[in-house]
C-alpha positions in Angstrom: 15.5 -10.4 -18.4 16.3 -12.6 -15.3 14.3 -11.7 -12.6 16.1 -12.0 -9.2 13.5 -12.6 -7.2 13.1 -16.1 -9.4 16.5 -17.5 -9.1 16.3 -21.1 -8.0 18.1 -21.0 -4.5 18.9 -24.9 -4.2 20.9 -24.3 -0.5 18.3 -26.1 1.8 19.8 -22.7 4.3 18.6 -20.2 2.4 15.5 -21.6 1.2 14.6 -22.7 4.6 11.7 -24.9 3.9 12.5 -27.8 6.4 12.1 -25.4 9.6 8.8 -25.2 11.0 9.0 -22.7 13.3 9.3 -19.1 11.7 12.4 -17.6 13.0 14.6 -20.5 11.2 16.4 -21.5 14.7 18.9 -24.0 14.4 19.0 -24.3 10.4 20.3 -27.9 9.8 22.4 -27.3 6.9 26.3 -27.8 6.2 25.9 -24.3 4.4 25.7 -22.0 7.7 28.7 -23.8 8.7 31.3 -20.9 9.7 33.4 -21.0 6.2 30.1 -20.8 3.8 29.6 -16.5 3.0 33.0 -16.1 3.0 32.8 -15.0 -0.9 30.7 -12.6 -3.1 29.2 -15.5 -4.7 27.7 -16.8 -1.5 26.7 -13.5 -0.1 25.1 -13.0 -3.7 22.7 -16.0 -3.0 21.9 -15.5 0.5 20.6 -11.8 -0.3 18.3 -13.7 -3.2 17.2 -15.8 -0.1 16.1 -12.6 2.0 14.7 -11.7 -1.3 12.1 -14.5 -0.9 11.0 -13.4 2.3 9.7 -9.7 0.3 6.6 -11.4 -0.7 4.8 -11.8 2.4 2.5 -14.1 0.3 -1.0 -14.1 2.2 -2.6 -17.5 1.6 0.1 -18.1 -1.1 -1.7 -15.7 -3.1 -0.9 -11.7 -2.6 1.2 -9.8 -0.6 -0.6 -9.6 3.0 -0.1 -5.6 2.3 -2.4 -5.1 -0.4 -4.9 -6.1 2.3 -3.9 -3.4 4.9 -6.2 0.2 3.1 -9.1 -2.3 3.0 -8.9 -1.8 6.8 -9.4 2.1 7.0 -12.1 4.1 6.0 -11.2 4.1 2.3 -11.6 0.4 1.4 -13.5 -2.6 2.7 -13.6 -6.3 2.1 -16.6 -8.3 0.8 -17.4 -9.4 3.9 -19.3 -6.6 5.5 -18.5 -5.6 9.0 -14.9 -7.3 8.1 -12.8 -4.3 8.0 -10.8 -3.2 11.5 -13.2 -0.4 11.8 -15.9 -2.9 12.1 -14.3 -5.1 15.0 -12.3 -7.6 12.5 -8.9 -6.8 14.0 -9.1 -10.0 17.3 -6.0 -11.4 18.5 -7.2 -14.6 16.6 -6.7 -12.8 12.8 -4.7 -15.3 11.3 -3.4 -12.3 8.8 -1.8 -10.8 12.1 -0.3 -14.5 12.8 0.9 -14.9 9.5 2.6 -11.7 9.0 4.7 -11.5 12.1 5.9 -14.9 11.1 6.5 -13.6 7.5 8.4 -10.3 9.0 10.6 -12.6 11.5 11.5 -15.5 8.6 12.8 -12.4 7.0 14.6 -10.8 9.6 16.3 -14.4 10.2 17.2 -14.8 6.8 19.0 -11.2 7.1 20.9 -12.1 10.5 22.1 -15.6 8.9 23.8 -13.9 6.0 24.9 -11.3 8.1 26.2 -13.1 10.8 28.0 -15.6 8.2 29.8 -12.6 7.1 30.9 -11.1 10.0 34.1 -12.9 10.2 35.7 -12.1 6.5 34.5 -8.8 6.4 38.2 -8.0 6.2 38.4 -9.9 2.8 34.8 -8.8 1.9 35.2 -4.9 2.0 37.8 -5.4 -0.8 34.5 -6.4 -2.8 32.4 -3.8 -4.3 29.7 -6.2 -5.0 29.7 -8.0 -1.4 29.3 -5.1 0.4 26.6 -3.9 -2.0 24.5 -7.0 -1.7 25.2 -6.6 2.6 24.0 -3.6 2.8 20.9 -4.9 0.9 20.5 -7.2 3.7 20.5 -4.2 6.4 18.1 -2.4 4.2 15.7 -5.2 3.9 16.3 -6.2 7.7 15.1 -2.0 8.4 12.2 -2.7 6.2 10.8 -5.7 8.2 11.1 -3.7 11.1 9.2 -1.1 10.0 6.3 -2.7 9.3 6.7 -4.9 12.7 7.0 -1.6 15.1 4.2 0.1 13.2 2.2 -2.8 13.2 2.5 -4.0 16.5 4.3 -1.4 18.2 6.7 -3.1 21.0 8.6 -6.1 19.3 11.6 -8.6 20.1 14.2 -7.0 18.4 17.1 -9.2 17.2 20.1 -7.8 15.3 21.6 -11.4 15.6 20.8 -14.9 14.9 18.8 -16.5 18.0 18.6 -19.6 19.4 15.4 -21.3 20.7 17.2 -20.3 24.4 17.5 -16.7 22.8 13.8 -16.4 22.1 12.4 -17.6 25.1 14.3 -14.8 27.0 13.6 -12.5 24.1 11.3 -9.4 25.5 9.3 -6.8 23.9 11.7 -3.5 23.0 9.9 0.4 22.8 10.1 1.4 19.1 12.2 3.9 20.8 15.1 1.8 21.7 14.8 0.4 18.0 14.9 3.3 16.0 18.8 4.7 16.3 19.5 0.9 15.2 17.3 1.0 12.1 18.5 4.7 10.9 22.6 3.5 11.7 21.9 0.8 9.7 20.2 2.7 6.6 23.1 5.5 7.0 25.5 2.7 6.6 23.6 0.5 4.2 23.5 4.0 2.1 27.1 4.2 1.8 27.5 1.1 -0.1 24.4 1.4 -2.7 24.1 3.3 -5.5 21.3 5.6 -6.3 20.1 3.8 -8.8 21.0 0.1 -10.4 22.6 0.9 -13.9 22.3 -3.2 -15.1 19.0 -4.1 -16.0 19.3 -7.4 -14.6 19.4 -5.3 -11.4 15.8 -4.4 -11.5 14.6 -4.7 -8.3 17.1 -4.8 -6.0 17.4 -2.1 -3.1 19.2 0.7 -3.7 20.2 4.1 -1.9 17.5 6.0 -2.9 15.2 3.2 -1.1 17.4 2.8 2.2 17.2 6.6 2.2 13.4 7.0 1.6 12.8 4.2 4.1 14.3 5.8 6.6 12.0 9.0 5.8 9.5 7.0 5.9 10.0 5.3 9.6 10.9 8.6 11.2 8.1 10.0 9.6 6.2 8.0 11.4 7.9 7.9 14.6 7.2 11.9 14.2 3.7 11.6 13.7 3.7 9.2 16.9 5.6 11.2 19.1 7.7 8.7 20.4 9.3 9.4 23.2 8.1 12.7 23.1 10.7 13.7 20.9 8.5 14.6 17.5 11.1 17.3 16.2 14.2 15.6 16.0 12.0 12.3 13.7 10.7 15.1 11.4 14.2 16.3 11.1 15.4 12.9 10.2 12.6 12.6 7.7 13.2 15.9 6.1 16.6 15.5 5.6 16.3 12.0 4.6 13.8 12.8 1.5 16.0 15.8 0.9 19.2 13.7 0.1 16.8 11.7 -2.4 15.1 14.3 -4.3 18.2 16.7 -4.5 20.8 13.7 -5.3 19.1 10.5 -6.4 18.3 11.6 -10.3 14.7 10.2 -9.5 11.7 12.0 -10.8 8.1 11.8 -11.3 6.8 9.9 -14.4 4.2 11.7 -16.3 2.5 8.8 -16.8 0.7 8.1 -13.7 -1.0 4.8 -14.9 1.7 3.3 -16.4 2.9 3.5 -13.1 1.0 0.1 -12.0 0.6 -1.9 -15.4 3.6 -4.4 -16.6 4.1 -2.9 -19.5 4.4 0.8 -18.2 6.4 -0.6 -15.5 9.1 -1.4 -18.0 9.7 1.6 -19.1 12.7 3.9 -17.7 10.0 6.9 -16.9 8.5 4.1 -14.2 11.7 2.5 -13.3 12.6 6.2 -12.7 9.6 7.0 -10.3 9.1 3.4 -8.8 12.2 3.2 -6.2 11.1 -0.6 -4.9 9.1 -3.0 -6.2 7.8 -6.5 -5.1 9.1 -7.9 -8.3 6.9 -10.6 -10.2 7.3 -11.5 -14.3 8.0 -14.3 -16.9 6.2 -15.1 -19.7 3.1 -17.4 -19.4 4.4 -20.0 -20.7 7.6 -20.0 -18.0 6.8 -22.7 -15.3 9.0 -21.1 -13.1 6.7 -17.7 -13.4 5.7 -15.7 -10.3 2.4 -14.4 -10.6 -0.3 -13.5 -8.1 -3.8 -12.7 -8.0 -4.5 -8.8 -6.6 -6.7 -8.4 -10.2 -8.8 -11.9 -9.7 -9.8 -10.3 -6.3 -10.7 -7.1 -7.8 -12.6 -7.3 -10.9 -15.9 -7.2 -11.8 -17.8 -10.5 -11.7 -18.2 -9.8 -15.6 -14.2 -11.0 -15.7 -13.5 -12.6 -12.4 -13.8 -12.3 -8.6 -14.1 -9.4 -6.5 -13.6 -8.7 -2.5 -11.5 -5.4 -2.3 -13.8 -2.5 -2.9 -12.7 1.4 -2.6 -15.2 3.3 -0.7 -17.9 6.2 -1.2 -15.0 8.3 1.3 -12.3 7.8 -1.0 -14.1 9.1 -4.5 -15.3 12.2 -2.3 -11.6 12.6 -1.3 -10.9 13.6 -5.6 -10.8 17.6 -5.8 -13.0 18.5 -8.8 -10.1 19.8 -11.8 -10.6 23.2 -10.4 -9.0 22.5 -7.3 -11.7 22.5 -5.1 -13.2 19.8 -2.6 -16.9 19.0 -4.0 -18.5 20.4 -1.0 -16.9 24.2 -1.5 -18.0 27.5 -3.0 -18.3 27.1 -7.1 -16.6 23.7 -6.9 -19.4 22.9 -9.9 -19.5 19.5 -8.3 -22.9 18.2 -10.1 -24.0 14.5 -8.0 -26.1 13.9 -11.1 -22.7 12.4 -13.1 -20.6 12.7 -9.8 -17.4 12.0 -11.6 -17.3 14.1 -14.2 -14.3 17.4 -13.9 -12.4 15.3 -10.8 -8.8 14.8 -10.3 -7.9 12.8 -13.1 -5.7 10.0 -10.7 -9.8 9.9 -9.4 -10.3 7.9 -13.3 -7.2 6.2 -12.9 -7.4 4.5 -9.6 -11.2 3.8 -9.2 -13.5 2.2 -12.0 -16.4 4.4 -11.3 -20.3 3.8 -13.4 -20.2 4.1 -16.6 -16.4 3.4 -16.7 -15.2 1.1 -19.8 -13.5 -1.9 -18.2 -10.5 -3.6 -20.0 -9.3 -7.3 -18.8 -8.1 -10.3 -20.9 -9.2 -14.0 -19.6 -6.3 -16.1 -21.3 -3.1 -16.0 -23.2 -5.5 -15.9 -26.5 -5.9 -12.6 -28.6 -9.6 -13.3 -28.5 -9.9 -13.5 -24.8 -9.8 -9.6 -24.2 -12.8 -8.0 -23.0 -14.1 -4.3 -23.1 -17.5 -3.3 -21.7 -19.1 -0.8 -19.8 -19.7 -1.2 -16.1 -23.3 -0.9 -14.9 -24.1 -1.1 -11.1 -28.0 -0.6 -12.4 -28.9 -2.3 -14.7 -29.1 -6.2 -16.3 -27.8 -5.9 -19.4 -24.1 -4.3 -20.5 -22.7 -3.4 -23.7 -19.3 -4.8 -24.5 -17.2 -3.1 -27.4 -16.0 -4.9 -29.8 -12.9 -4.9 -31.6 -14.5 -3.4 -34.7 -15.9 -1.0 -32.5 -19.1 -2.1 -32.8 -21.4 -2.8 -29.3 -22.9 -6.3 -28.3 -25.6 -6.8 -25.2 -24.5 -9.4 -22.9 -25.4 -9.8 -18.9 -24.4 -8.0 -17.0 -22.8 -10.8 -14.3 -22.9 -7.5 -11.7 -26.6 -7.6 -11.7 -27.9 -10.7 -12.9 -26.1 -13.7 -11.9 -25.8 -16.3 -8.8 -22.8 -14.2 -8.0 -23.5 -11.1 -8.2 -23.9 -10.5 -4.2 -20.4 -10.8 -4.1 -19.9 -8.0 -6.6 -19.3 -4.4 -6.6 -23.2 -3.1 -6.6 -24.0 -5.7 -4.0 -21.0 -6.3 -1.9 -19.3 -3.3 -2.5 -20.6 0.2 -2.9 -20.7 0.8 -6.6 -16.8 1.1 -7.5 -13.8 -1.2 -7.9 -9.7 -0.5 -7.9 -8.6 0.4 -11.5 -5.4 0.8 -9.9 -3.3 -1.8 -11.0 -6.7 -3.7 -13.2 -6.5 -1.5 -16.3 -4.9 -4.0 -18.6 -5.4 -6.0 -21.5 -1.7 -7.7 -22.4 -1.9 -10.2 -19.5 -4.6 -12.3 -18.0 -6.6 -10.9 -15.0 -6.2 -14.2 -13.4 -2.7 -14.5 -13.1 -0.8 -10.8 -13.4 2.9 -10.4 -13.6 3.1 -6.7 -12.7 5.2 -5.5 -9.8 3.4 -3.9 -6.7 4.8 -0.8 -6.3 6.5 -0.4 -2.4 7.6 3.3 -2.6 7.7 5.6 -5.4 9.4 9.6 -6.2 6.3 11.0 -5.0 5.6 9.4 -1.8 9.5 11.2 -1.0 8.5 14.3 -2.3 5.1 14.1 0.3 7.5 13.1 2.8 9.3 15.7 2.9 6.5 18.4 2.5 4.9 17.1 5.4 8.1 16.9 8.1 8.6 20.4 6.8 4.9 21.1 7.5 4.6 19.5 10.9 8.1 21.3 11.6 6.4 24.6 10.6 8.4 25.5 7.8 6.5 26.4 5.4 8.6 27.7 2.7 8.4 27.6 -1.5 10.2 24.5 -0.8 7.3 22.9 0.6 4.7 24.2 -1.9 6.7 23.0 -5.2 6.8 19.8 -3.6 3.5 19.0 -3.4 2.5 20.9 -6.2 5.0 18.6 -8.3 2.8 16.0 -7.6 -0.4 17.4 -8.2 0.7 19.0 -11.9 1.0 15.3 -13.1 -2.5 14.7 -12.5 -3.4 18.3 -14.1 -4.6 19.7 -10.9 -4.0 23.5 -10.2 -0.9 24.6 -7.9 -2.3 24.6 -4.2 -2.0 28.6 -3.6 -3.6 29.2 -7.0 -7.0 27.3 -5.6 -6.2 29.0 -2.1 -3.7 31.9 -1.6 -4.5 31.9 2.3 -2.4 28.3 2.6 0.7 29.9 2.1 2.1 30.3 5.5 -1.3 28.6 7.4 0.1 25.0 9.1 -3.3 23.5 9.4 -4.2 24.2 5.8 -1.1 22.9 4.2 -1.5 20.0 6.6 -4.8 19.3 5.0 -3.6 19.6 1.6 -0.6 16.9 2.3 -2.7 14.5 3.5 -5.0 14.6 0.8 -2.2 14.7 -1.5 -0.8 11.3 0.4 -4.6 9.9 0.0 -5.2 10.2 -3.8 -1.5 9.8 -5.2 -0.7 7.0 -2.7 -4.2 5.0 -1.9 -4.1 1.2 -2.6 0.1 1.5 -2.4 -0.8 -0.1 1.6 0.6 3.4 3.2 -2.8 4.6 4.2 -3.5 2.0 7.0 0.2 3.1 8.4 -1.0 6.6 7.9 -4.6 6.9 9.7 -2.8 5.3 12.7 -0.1 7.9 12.8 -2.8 10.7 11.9 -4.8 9.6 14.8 -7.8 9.5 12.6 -9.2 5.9 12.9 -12.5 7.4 14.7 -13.0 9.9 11.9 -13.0 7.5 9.1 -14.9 4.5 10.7 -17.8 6.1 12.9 -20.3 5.8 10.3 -21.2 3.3 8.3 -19.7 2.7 4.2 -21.2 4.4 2.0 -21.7 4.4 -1.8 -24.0 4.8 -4.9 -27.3 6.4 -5.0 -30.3 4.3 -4.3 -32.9 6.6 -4.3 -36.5 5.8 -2.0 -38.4 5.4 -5.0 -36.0 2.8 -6.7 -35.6 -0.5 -6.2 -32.3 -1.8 -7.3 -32.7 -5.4 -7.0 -35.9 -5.2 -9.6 -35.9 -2.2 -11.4 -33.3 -1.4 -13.8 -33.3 2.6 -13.7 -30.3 4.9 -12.9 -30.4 6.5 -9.3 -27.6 8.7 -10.8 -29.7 10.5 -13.0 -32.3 10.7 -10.2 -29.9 12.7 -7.4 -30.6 15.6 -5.9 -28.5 19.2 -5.2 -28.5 18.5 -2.1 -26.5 15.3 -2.2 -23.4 16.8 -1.2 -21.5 15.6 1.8 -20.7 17.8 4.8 -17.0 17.8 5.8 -17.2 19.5 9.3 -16.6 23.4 10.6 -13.5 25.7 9.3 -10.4 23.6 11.1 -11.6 21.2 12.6 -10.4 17.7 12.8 -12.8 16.7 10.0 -12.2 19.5 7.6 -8.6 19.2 7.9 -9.1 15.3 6.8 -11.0 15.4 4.6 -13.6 13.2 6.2 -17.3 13.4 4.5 -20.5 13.0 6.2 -23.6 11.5 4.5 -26.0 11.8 7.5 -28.2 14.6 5.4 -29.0 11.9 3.3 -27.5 8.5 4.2 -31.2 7.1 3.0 -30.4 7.8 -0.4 -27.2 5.7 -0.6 -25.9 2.5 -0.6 -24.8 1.6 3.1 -22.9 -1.4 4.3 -20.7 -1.9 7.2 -23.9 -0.2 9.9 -21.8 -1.8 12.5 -18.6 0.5 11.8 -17.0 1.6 15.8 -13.8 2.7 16.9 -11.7 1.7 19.7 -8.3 3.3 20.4 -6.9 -0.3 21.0 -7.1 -1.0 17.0 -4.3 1.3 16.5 -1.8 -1.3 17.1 -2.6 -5.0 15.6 -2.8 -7.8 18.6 0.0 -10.3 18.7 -2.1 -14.0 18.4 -3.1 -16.0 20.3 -1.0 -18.9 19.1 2.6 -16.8 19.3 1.4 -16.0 22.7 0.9 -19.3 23.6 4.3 -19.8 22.4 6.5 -17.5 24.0 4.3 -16.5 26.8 6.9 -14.2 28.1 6.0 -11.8 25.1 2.6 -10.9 27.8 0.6 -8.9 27.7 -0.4 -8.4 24.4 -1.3 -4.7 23.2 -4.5 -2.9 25.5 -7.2 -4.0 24.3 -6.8 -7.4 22.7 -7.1 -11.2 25.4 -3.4 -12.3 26.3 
């Protein structure tokens, strides 16, 4: 199957590689000439061009959005004291840099096709297809924009091409003055899309059910934010947004929730049902025009490859136990001798966890594929052969001149299984999609604009427990009849919902900023395995698991308050007994919008000052 991400594009206009600067001013190409997307065929190949621009390749490597939950309280870099919650979020980031340039090449990309078409759209509406690939454009153009406002709040906001005159009079607009554009132009976009792409060379493309659930998703947001005090009305738009999805679209939830995030599961029509947009990656191995990236090589174990984006102790405390419960309640049976025993199974099938049996492949050869069991303890592992029988090997984790880096040392005794529970492609160069928005971030949607609205009806309650029946968990009013009908509750149980079904999808950075939770999760340091006084983990080879105490049980705050309804542990009772990184961890209101850089100040120096907080 053609993948359309991969088509050569061979017009120097759409590709786009001779123009330094990022918005693509004054292309110099024959092809944006004022006769060139005048047909379906042209309009075809610029939308593959904007197509491009999806990536938003970080160092040529990984979407720059895989990075973004590593900068809340639920994941953290290898670096410590790296994460935004630590300080790591200057005006000098080149990630901040690089993704506004990304975000504007895109929206450039859109305006030139868009702009090129403006004159025949008299002969163009007479084409089913044309229209369908503009309104791909719009859709793709909304999506860049989301990410911009949310990211960095006020942005130049250009629905046309611009000139080098145009941006240096270009100002900074209020998301505000932004938004009716955006939803107009997924209403419209909408009209032209189907629900669903029936050809399966259409895999991947945009359809309705995204433009829809992306325009849940920014007012969502917008409600969350209050802009311009006008929180209703974007809750509203949300909610009746994910409505028109779930009741029209034909999308459901796939009861496979791993095969969700593995090549092979994605392939299926029970994923391709549930996944509405993916960054779209593929080929064979042996394809030199493959796309491939490396999200697995920089979060294995050291046993199979690299490793520098870790969940945290916060996140695995987040998993109910399979009762229902949150670990710290009343008959939860929560045991913090084997921690991770009766959780939330989505608990075993996002996080590798000790004691876990790790799958990977090195190479294209059958022999290459590995299967061990992780150890954060001890020296030695046992790998599983394919007869079934066990072989001792090192344990790279442990004892290696690389094993700082790893999970135990680095990290705080897990990794992301998310995505890195495979065996039919190698860890170092992956083919599987990354998953943008799926059925069930619509279905959480929804429940929470109807929650925040205060309309808690059955509605509400067989939306999220849709979700949470997948993973086996019971429905929310069987654990607690007192949620029916209690706002604060339910509000609780959404965002936990939107933490475990969603985590590692890059939603949750978006989502503590429009919580207003950043000081909850970051003002204490990362926490993680058990490292008892009397151990000593760099010498001794004994497991602290075995050795914890009853009383190891976080604290989650007083009935209602800000901590309880968010789900936000504290270790203080007995931090000494744990793994801690990140002692540096602070909060400052200003890193809840990213600083525009120093260098694009520097450049349009009309775009001062740059958000509170950060040097113009």
């Amino acid at each position: 199957m053609k993948n359309i991400y991969r088509i050569v594009i061979v017009l120097s206009a759409l590709v786009l590689t001779a123009c330094d600067d990022y918005l693509d001013r004054e292309p110099k190409s024959d092809y944006l000439s004022g006769t060139f997307y005048n047909s379906e065929a042209a309009i075809k190949q610029g939308t593959n061009g904007v197509y491009q621009k999806v990536y938003m390749d970080f160092n040529g490597s990984i979407p720059a959005i895989v990075l973004f939950d590593m900068y809340t309280g639920l994941g953290i870099e290898r670096n410590v004291d790296n994460s935004i919650g630590a300080g790591a979020a200057m005006a000098t980031s080149f990630l901040w840099e690089q993704f506004w340039a990304d975000l504007y090449q895109g929206i450039a990309r859109c305006n030139t096709v868009l702009d090129g078409a403006a004159p025949y759209m008299d002969k163009l509406q007479t084409s089913e297809k044309a229209m369908q690939y503009l309104s791909e454009i719009k859709t793709l153009r909304a999506y860049f924009y989301y990410y911009l406002i949310y990211t960095y709040g006020k942005v130049p906001f250009f629905a046309k091409s611009v000139t080098e005159a145009d941006w240096k009079m270009a100002t900074r607009q209020p998301i505000e003055e932004i938004l009716p554009v955006l939803f107009s132009d997924l209403d419209d976009a909408a009209k032209y899309l189907p629900w669903r792409h029936a050809a399966a060379t259409d895999w991947g493309r945009v359809d309705r059910s995204f433009a829809l659930g992306l325009k849940a998703r920014i007012a969502l947001n917008a409600g969350s934010l209050n802009i311009n005090d006008n929180a209703g009305n974007y809750f509203q738009i949300a909610l009746d947004a994910a409505k028109s999805v779930i009741d029209e679209s034909g999308r459901d939830l796939s009861p496979h929730y791993a095969a969700l995030f593995t090549k092979a599961g994605q392939a299926t029509e029970m994923s391709k049902r549930e996944n509405i947009f993916e960054i779209m990656y593929g080929g064979e191995q042996t394809d030199a025009n493959k796309k491939f990236h490396y999200i697995s090589w920089g979060e294995y174990t050291r046993n199979v490859g690299q490793s520098g984006r870790f969940p945290t102790q916060m996140l695995v405390d987040t998993y109910e136990m399979t009762n229902g419960k949150r670990i710290d309640e009343a008959n939860s049976n929560y045991n913090p001798k084997k921690p991770f025993e009766n959780r939330d199974s989505r608990l075993h099938h996002t996080i590798y966890t000790h004691g876990d049996t790790c799958i990977a492949r090195l190479n294209m050869d059958e022999n290459s594929k590995q299967k061990f069991i992780l150890d954060i303890y001890f020296d030695k592992i046992k790998y599983i052969l394919p007869d079934g029988t066990t072989e001792t090997k090192n344990n790279m984790d442990r004892n290696s001149n690389v094993s700082q880096y790893g999970f135990a040392e680095s990290g705080v005794g897990y990794l992301w299984k998310k995505y890195n529970h495979y065996d039919d492609e190698p860890a170092s160069s992956p083919t599987y999609n990354y998953v943008i928005m799926r059925f069930a971030e619509i279905l959480l949607t929804y429940a929470e604009a109807k929650i925040e609205l205060n309309e808690l009806d059955e509605s509400v309650y067989s939306a999220i427990d849709r979700v949470r029946a997948r993973s086996g968990q019971p429905a929310l009013r069987t654990v607690d009849p007192s949620r029916a009908g209690n706002q604060d509750k339910m509000r609780q149980i959404v965002r936990r919902e939107r933490k475990v079904e969603l985590i590692d999808e890059g939603l949750h950075f978006f989502d503590m900023r429009r919580w207003r939770i950043g000081d909850l999760e970051n003002k204490q340091p990362t926490y993680g395995y058990p490292v008892l006084a009397s151990v000593d983990r760099l010498s001794l080879n004994t497991d602290s698991y075995a050795l914890a105490t009853a009383d190891m049980v976080p604290a989650y705050g007083t009935s209602g308050s800000r901590e309880d309804i968010n789900d936000i542990p504290d270790y203080s009772a007995f931090a000494s007994k744990l793994r801690v990184r990140d002692k540096n961890r602070y909060w400052n209101d200003a890193f809840y919008l990213s600083p525009l850089s120093q260098a694009e100040l520097n450049k349009a120096p009309q775009l001062r000052p740059n958000n509170p907080g950060y040097p113009d």
